[in-house]
N, C-alpha and C positions, 0 to 999 in steps of 0.2 A: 608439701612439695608437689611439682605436677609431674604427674606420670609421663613422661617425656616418649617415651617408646609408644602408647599409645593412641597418641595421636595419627590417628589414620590419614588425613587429610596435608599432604606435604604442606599446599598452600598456606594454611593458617599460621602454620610455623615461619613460614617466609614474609607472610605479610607482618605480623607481631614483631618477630624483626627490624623488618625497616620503620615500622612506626617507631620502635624503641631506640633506634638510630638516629631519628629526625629529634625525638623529644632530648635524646640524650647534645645531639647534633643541630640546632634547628635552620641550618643554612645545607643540612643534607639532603640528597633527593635520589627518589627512587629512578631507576632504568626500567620501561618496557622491555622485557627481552623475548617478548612475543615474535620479533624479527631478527633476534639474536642479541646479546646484550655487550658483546667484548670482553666477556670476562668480566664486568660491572651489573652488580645488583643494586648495588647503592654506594653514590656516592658524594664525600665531602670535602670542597674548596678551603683547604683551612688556611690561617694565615699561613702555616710554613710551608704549603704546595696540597697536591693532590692527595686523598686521603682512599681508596677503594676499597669496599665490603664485597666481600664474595658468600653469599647466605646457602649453607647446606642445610637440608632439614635431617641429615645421617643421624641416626640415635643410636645406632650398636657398633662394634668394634668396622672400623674402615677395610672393605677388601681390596685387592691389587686392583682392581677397574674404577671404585669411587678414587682410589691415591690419584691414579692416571689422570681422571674428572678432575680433581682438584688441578693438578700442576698443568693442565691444558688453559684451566680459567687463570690460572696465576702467567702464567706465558703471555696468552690474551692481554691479561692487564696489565703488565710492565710492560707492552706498547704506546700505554698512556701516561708514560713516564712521570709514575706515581711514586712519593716519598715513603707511602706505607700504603700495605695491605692487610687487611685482617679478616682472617677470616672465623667466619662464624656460624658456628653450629652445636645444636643445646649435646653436644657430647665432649667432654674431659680426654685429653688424649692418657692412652696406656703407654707403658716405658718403651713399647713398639714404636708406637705413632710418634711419641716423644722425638725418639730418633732418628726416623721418617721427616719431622718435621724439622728440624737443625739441621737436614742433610740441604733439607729447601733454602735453608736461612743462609749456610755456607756457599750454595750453588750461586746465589743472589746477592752480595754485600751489599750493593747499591742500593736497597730498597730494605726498610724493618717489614718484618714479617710479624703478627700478632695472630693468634690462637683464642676467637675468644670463644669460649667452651657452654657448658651445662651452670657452672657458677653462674657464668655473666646472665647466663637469661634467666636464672633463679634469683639472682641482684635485680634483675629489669621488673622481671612480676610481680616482685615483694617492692618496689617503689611506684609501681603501675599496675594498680587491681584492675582496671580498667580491662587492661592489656589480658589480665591473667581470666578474669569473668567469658571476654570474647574468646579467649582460646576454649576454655574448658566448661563452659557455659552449662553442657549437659550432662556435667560430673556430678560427684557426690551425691545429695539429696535428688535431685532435678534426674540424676541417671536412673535413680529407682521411678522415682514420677512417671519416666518415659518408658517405661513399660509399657502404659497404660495406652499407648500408641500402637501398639503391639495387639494389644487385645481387639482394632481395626481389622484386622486381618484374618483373624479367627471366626468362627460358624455363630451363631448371635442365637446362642442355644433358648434366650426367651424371647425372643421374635423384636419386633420394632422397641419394644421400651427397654429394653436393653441398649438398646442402639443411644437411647434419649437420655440414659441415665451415663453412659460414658460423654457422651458432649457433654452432659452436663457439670462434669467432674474434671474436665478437660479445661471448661469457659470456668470454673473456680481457679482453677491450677494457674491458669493465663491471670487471671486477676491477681492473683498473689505474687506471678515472676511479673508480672509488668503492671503495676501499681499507677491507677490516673486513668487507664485505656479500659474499654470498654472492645472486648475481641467476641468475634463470632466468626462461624464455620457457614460455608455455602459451597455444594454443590452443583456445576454445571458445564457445558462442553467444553469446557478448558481445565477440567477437575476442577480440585478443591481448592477456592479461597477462600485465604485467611483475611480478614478486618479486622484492623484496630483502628479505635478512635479516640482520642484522646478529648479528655473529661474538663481538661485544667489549658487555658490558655497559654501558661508558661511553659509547658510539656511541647502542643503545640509547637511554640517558637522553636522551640529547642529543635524537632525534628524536620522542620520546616527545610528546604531546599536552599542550599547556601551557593548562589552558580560562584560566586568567587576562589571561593575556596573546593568542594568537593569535585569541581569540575574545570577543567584545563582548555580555554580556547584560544588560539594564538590570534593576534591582532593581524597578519597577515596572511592568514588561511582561510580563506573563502568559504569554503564548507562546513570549518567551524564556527563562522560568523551565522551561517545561515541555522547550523543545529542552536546557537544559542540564541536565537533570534525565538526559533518554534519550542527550546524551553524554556523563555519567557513568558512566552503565549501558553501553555502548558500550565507555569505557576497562577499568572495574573487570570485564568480564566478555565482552566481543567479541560479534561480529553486526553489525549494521549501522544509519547511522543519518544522516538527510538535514539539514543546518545551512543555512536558507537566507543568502544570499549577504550579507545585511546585519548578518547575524551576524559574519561574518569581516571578522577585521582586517588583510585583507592589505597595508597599510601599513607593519605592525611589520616592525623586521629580522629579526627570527624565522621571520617568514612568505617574507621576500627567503630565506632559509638553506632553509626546506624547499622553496620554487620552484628554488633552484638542486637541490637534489638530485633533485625528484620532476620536474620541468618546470612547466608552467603548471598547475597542479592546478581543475580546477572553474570554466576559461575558459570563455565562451557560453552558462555556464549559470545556470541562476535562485538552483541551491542546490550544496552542496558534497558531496557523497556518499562516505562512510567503511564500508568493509566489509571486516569481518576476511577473513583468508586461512581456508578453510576445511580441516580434517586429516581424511584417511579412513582413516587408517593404522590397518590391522588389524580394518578394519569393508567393510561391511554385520556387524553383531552383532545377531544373533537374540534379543529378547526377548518377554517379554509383559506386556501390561497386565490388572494384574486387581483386579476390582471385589469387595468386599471388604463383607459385611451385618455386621450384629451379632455382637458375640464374635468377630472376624476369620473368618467365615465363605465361602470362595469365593461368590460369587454367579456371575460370568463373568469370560471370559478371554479376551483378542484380542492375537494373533499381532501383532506387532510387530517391526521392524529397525532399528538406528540406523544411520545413514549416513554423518555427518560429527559434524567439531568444532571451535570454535572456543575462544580463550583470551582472559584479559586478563588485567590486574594481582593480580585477588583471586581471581579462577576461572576458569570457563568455562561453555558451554552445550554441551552433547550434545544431535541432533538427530532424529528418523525421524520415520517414518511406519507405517503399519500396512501389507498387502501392497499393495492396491489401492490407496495413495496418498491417504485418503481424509480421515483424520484425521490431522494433524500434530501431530507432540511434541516437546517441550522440556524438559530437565533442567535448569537451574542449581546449581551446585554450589562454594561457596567449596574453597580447597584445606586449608582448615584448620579442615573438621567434620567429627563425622562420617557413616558413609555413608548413611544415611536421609536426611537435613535437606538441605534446598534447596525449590529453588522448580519445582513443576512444572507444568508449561502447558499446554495443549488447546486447537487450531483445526482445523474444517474449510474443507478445502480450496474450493477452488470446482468446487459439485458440477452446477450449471445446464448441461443439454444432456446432464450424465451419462446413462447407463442407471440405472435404481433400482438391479437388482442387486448392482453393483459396491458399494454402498455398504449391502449388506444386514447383515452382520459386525456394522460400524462401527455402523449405528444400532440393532439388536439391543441391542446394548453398552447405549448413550445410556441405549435406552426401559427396562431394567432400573433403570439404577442411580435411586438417591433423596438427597439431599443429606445424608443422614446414614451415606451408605456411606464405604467408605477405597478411595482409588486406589493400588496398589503396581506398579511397573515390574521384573523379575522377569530373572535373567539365571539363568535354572536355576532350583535354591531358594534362591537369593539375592537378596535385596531393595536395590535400588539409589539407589530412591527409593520417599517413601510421601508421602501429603497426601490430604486430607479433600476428597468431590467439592465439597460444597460450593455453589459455585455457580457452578462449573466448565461444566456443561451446560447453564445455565439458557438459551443464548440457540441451544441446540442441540437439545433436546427436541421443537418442534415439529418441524420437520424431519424428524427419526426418526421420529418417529409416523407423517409422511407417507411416510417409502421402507418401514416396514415394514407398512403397510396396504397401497401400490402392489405387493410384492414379493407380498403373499396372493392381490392380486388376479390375478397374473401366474400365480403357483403355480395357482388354479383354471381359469382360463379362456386363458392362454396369449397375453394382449394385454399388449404391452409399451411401459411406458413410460419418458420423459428425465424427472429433475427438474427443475421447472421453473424460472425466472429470479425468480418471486415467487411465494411463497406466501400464500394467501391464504385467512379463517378459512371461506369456504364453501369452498375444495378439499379441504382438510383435514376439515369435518365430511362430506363426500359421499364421498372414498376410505377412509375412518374407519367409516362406516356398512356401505359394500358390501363390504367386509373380513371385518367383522364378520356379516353378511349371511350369505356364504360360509363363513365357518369356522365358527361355531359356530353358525347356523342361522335365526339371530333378530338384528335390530336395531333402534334406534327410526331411524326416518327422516328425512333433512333437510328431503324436501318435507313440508307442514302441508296440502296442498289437495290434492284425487281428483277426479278427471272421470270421470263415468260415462255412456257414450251411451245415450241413450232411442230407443226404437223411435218414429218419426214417428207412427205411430198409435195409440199405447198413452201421449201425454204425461199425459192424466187420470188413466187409470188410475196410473199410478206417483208421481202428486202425490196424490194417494188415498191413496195406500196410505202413503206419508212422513208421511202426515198421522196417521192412527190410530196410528202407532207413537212418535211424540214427546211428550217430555214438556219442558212451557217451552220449547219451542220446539230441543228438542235431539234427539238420537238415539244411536246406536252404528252403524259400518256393518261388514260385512265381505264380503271381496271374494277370488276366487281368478282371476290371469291367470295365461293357460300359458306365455307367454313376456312375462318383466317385464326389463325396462332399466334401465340410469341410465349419465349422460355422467360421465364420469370423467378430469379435466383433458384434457375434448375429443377423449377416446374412446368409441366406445359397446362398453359392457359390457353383453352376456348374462347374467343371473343363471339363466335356466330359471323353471319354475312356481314361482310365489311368492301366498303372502295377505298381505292389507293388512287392518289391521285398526285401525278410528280409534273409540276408546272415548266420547267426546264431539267431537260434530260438528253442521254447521247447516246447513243447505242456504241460500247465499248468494244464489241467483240463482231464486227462485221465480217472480218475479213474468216474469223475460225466458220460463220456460218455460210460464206462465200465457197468456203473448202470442204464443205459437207458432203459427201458421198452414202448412195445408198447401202446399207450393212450399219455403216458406222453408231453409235450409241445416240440415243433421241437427241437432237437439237434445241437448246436453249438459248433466249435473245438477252443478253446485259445490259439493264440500263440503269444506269449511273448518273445519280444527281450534277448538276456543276455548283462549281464552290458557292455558297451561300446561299443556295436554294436546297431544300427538302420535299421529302414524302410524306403527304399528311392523307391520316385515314378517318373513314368517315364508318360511323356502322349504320350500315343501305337495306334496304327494301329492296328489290330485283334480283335480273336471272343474273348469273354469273359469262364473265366473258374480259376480253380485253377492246380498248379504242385507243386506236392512238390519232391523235389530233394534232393539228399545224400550231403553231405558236401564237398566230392572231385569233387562234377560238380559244383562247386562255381566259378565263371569267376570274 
């Protein structure tokens, strides 16, 4: 008989329940009542009307607050204007509850009220070992075994091979409860995984993922179309892939058959998480990626390792990275094409807080290629996989542009920067300028506006002198500083003596220096690009100073 009272786990008793509903039932069905259930844990359409299961896991005599819990879910479900309700829970009512329970039955005529007690689920285990294995799985024999789990916890009074001689008493014990599998222990930053592998092809089938059955996706739910969609892809090809909980039909006996084998799989949590066993057998495998012009032309080439591999039904996925971690890859690969064809993938990693450099390879790579290049994966002169970039990089390009302007900037002036957490399109035109700046000499500029200071006692003269030299009201200016700047995601960067030179400009602020008064704060002249024209700097040789020039000396 099962020790009914110690069962610690309400769940198990709830779940055992409705499986034994459905088999006794098989057009019954469980209620989520993760969002409240109406008074309904399970229920059955019979031919004579509505049939509702109200499931307690109560084991000892009922106190005035479970009575209460009861007649609140019985209230609830004669809402649902049900012929019968029965409720069920593994305890036998006393001459108390008896009459407790007839008071329910007289309160209600319109509806048969059933009791089904500790019998009925002692009838359901002795015709469902199944049922009764997954409830008390770690009873009897198996309870003494599991001590041996215990002895984990304790001080390893002979050092490591004591450690080796309980795994190894532990991978016996797995062998004898789970007959066919081959089970092993690994520890690593997600704790401890368990492995099993099964030995025997039909064992296999058996545990094999059944989307029809253990899992529930509605034909007009978007969301579930697309989780069934990625575990598909999950089966037919392995990696990993999160179902959330309303998906799973842990109801079905199917789902009782892999609880009893796996335990409570995807308890306390929101969603069900599935992730292949990963193989590194015979890897780290040195490869390279190479980017590929017209007429299969090398363009570039980046150092790459695969590191692991996963499997499913129709293939698999081969994994790396490049050295620095930078850019992650994916092969997919059916096992029955051939070795070019597959699916191949590109992400980077998360680079924010990186240094640039680490990532200078990687985005080199990127700011090469053009969507009409070929990507091949390269194990010597072997090609392992090939596929069109495409639009592979599109959401990657920026990025690159930004580590390999940061790395030029580094390269000249020795200030180092993290990339950042956002990029954003002024970071990228101002390390994209100063880049540009420095290496080949000349760039247009992000700023459009020049401030030039006037000597407090020379403001007429120099509005004088703006004045003879504009036409419509415009000008040309040009300017040499000895030491010029610009911030650069919030560094300040030296560039050295630089000219600025703005081809069409206006002096914005004529009338503030028309009104200047001696006392007042130093005097500056604003000049302000016109729409479509810029300030392009040049890094100069000479003394420093300003020239402003009429519009027909424009070269």
């Amino acid at each position: 008989m099962i020790n009914w009272q110690d069962i610690q786990n309400p769940t198990f008793v709830e779940r055992v329940a409705k499986a034994a509903l459905k088999r006794q039932h098989p057009a019954a069905r469980g209620i989520d009542g993760s969002g409240g259930d109406g008074g309904r844990d399970c229920i059955w359409d019979s031919p004579d009307g509505l049939v509702i299961f109200e499931i307690k896991s109560f084991t000892a005599r009922l106190s005035t607050k479970q009575k209460r819990n009861i007649e609140k879910s019985l209230l609830k479900a004669l809402q649902h204007n049900p012929i019968r309700w029965e409720l069920v829970a593994p305890l036998d009512p006393c001459p108390t509850e008896e009459t407790w329970f007839t008071g329910l039955k007289k309160a209600h005529p319109g509806v048969e009220l059933v009791w089904n007690g500790r019998d009925w689920f002692d009838s359901q285990m002795a015709m469902h070992p199944d049922l009764r294995e997954y409830l008390e799985g770690v009873d009897s024999r198996l309870l003494a075994r599991a001590r041996t789990m215990k002895l984990e916890k304790e001080v390893l009074a002979g050092g490591l091979p004591d450690l080796g001689g309980r795994l190894a008493d532990l991978t016996r014990i797995a062998a004898e409860r789970f007959p066919g599998h081959q089970v092993s222990f690994a520890s690593g930053p997600d704790g401890l995984t368990v492995t099993a592998s099964s030995n025997e092809i039909e064992l296999a089938s058996e545990q094999a993922l059944d989307l029809d059955t253990i899992f529930y996706f509605p034909d007009d739910d978007a969301d579930a179309q697309s989780v069934r969609t990625q575990l598909e892809e999950f089966r037919d090809y392995g990696g990993q892939v999160l179902v959330p909980n309303h998906y799973v039909n842990r109801d079905d006996p199917r789902w009782v058959d892999y609880e009893r084998f796996w335990g409570q799989v995807g308890a306390g949590s929101d969603a069900l998480e599935l992730r292949s066993v990963p193989d590194s057998t015979e890897m780290p495998l040195p490869v390279q990626l190479i980017l590929h012009g017209p007429e299969e032309v090398p363009k570039a080439r980046l150092d790459m390792r695969l590191t692991h591999r996963v499997q499913g039904l129709r293939g698999g996925i081969v994994m790396g990275s490049d050295l620095m971690e930078v850019l992650h890859l994916e092969m997919q690969r059916d096992l029955a094409t051939p070795t070019r064809s597959g699916v191949l993938r590109l992400e980077l990693n998360a680079l924010a807080g990186k240094w640039s450099y680490t990532a200078k390879a990687v985005a080199e790579f990127i700011a090469q290629s053009t969507p009409e290049d070929t990507l091949t994966v390269n194990f010597g002169p072997t090609a392992y996989a090939s596929a069109p970039v495409g639009e592979a990089f599109n959401d990657m390009r920026e990025v690159a542009q930004l580590i390999v302007a940061l790395n030029i900037i580094q390269q000249h002036t020795n200030v180092h920067f993290a990339v950042p957490a956002e990029l954003t399109d002024a970071d990228l035109q101002m390390a994209s300028a100063v880049a540009q700046l420095l290496e080949l000499g000349e760039a247009v500029l992000v700023e459009r506006t020049y401030w030039v200071g006037v000597k407090p006692n020379h403001v007429a003269d120099f509005l004088a002198d703006i004045s003879t030299r504009m036409t419509d009201d415009k000008l040309a200016i040009y300017a040499i500083r000895p030491e010029q700047s610009f911030e650069v995601l919030g560094q300040h960067v030296e560039v050295g003596r630089t000219s600025i030179y703005g081809g069409k400009v206006r002096l914005v602020n004529r009338r503030e220096l028309e009104a200047y008064r001696a006392g007042d704060p130093a005097p500056r002249a604003e000049f302000t690009c016109l729409p479509g024209e810029h300030l392009v700097g040049r890094r100069h040789d000479g003394e420093g100073g300003l020239e402003v020039r009429a519009l027909e000396m424009r070269k």
